[in-house]
N, C-alpha and C positions, 0 to 999 in steps of 0.2 A: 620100613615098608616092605613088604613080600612082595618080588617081584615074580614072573612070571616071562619063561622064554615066548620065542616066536614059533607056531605050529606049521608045519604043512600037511592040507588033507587036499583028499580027493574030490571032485565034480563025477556024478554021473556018467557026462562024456568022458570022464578022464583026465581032464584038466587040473592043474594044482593051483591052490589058493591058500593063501596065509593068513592065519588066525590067533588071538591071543587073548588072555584071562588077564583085570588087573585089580587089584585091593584098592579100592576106591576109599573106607575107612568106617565111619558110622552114620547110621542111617538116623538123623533126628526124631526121627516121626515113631520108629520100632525099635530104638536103642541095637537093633544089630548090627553087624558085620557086613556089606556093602562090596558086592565086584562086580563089575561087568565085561561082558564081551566083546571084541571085535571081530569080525570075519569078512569074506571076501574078498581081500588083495590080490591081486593077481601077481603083483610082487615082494619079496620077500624085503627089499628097502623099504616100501609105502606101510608096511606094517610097522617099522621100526621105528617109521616116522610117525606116525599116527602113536606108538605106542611110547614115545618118547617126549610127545606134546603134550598126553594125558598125565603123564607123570610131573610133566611141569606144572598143569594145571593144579593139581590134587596138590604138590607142594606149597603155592602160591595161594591156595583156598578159593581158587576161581572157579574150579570142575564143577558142573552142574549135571548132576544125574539126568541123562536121557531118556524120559516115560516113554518118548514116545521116538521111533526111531529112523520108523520111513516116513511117506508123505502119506502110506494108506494109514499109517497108525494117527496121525494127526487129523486127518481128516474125519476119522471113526469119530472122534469127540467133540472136532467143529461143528459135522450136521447134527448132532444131536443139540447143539444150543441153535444152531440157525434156524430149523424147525420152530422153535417159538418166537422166531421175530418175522416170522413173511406166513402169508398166507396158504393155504392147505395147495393148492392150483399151484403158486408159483415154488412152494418146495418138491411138488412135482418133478417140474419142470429141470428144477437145479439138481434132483436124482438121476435125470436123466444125461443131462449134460456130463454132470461126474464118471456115469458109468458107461457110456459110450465115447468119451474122449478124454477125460483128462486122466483117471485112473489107468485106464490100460496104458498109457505112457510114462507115469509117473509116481504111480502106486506103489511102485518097490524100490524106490529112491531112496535112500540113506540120506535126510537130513542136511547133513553137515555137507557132502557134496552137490547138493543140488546151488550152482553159482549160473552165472547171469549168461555163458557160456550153455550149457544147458536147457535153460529154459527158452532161451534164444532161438534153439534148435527147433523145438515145439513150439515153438509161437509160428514159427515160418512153414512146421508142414500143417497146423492148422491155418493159414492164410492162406495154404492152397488149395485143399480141401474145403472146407466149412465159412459161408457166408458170414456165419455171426460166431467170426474168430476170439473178435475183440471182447464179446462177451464169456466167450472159455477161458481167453487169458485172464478176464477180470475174475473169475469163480477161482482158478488156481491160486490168484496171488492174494485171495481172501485165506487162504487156506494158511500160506505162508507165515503173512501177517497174523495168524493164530501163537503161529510159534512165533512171533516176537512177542505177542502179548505172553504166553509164557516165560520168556526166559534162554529160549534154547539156541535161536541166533539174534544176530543184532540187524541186519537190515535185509530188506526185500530183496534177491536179485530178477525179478521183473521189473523192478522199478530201472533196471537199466538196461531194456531188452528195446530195440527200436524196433516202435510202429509205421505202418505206412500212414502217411495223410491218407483221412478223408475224404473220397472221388464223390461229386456229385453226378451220379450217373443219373439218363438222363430214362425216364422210366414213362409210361403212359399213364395218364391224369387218372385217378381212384375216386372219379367221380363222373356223374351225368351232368350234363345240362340242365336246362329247365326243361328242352322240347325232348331231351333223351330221355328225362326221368317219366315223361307224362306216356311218350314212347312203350318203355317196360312198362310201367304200370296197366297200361293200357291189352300189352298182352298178358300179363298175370288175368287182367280181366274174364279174357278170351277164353283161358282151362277153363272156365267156370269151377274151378277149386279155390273156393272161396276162404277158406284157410291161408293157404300159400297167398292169394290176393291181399290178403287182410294184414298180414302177417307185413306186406312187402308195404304195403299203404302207411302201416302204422314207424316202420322206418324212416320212410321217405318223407313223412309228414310230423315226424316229433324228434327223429336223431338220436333216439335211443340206442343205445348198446346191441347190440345181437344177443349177449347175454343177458341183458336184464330184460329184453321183449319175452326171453322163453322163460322168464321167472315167474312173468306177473299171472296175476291169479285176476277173477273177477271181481276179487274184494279190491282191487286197487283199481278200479274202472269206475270212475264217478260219470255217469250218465246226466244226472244233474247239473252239474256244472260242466262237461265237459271239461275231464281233464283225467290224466295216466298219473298215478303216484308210481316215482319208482325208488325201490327199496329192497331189492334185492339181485342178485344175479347167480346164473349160474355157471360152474366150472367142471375143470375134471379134477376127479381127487384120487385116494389110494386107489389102487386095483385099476383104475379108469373108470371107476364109478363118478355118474354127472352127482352133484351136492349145491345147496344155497350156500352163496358166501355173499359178505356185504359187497355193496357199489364200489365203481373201482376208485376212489375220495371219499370212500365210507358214509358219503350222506346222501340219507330223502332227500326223492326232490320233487316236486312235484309240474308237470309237463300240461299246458293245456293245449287243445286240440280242438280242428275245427269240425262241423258238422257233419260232413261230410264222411271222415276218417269216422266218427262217434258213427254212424248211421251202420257202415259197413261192416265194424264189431258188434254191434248194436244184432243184424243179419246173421254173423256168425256163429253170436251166441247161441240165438234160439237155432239154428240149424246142428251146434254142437250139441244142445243140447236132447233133440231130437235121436239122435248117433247114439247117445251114450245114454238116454232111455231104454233104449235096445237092446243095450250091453249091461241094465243092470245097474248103470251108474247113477245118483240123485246130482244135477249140477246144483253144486253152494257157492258160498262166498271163497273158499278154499281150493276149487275149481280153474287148476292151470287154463289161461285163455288158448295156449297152442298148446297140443299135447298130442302124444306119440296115439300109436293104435292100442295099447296096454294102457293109456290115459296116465301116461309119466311122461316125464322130462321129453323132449327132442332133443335127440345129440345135436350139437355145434354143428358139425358136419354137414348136415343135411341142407340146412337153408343152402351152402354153396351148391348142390346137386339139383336143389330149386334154382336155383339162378343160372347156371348154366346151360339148364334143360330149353328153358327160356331163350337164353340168349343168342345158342346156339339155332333152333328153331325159326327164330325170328331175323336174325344175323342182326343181334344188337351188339352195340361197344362191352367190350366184356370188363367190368369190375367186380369186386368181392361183397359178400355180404356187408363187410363193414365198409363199402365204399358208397352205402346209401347215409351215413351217419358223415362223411366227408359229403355226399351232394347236399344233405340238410345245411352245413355247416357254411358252404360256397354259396347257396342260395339266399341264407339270409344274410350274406354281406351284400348280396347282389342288390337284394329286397333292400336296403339302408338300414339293417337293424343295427341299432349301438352293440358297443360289445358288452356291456353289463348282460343284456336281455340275452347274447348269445351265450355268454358262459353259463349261466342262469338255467337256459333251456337244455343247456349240454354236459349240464353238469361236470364242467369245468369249475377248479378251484380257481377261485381269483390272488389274484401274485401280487397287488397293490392295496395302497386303504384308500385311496378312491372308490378301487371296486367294492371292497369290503365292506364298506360304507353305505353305497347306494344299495346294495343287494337287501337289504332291508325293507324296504320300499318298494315288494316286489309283485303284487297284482296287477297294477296300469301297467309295469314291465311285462312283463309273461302277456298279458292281453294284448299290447301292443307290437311287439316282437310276433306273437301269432300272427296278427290283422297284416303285418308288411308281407309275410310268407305269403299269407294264402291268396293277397290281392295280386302279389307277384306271379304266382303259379297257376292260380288260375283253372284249377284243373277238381 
């Protein structure tokens, strides 16, 4: 076996670090000749050490060539498989995460030294920094457990990193009342912006998503029957471009709705479509029901700058767009609806075969889960 002394070069600042070449042997795949590198030591023992472990490996035939060598090398070939198992929105979201937190701390990690000691360290200035730590630890230690599905080590060291318990802190209710919600709605009324009203009515009375309300088009408005098919939603995707992507349980569902809510889209439409004669546009069945002044998408964003403007003005209890989808949800447990008819209307997946069972059976449900709301609300 051709060995190979220990190097010392220089850093930049000047600093000495220790380095060394070793004949690792033949490469299977290319019939050649096979070394690799180490570098970085800051001493000239941890080199000898490292360089004298490898050679026991390589003797013993345990040595396994390192493709990949830091944690940004590894991660380079994880998100490109994880991209195809999660959706366009939340691979986003996990770009983001990586490149504002876990990369810049761990990106240039050598593998082999990233121990439970380590990560420990980061796990704790992300607890003090960032709310949703637990979920940066959980992305890194996906990354990890890559290289064990390869081969390159054998166990997680976050799996041995202490977290804190879970505090139930004690936070303000992300929902209306009966008499709050009839409250807001009541001033949406009052803009006489009958969009933003329509928009806040159709929430508050079906518990739709905020994303799937700005999907739906006027093909999915059955006037006849009264009733919302929902079958799409939108997100952010590359660039921060808004995109359709399926329901967040990937299924149709379809929402009925009472007169009332149907009369005031009913108004909107022909008022929308009045707007967009103007501009040129023919309203179709294809025809977003909320749509920006361009007649696209509505970014996310905006409902909460509608609600606020509101709330603030009026000094209402302040919740989030998606807390009129929690007042739907509170209101008809309030109303006695069964919970079949509420997962049903909320497009909740059901988690038992009971539920799974009766969901079948689902017109007198949907009609009746309506009829307890609206006798309840009253508005």
């Amino acid at each position: 076996m051709k060995e190979t002394t220990i190097k010392p070069y220089k850093l930049k600042n000047g600093d000495t670090r220790y380095m060394f070449k070793i004949y690792v042997g033949i490469d299977p795949l290319t019939g050649r000749q096979h070394s690799t590198t180490r570098r970085g030591f800051k001493k000239k023992r941890e080199a000898e050490l490292t360089y004298n472990r490898l050679k026991l490996e390589i003797y013993n035939g345990t040595y396994k060539k390192l493709q990949y060598e830091t944690f940004q090398d590894l991660y380079n070939e994880w998100i490109v498989h994880y991209e195809k198992t999660v959706e366009e929105s939340t691979f986003i979201k996990t770009l983001g995460i990586f490149k504002n937190h876990i990369l810049p701390d761990m990106g240039s990690y050598r593998i082999e030294k990233i121990n439970a000691t380590v990560c420990q360290k980061h796990v704790d200035d992300w607890i003090k920094k960032l709310k949703g730590f637990r979920v940066v630890k959980s992305y890194a230690a996906k990354v990890i457990d890559f290289a064990i599905m390869r081969g390159y080590i054998i166990s997680n060291p976050f799996s041995l990193v202490y977290m804190p318990k879970k505090r139930s802190l004690k936070k303000g209710k992300n929902y209306y009342t009966r008499e709050q919600l009839i409250e807001c709605l009541n001033a949406f009324k009052n803009t006489s912006n009958l969009k933003i009203y329509a928009f806040f009515r159709l929430l508050g009375f079906s518990g739709v998503r905020k994303g799937e309300a700005l999907a739906l088009t006027w093909g999915d408005i059955d006037f006849n029957k009264n009733s919302v098919n929902i079958t799409n939603a939108i997100s952010y995707g590359k660039y921060s471009n808004l995109y359709l992507k399926s329901t967040k349980t990937r299924d149709h569902r379809e929402v009925m709705m009472d007169q009332k809510t149907m009369h005031i889209l009913k108004l909107w439409k022909n008022e929308q479509a009045q707007k967009l004669k103007l501009l040129g546009f023919d309203i179709e069945g294809s025809q977003l029901v909320f749509n920006n002044t361009k007649n696209t998408f509505i970014n996310p964003s905006t409902t909460r700058k509608w609600l606020l403007k509101i709330q603030n003005k009026y000094n209402l209890k302040h919740i989030t767009t998606h807390g009129f989808r929690h007042t739907h949800a509170t209101l008809l447990v309030e109303a006695g609806a069964n919970l079949v008819g509420i997962q049903q209307r909320l497009g909740h997946s059901g988690n038992n075969t009971t539920t799974n069972t009766y969901t079948h059976h689902t017109e007198n449900i949907k009609i009746e889960t309506l009829k307890k709301y609206v006798d309840y609300i009253k508005y």
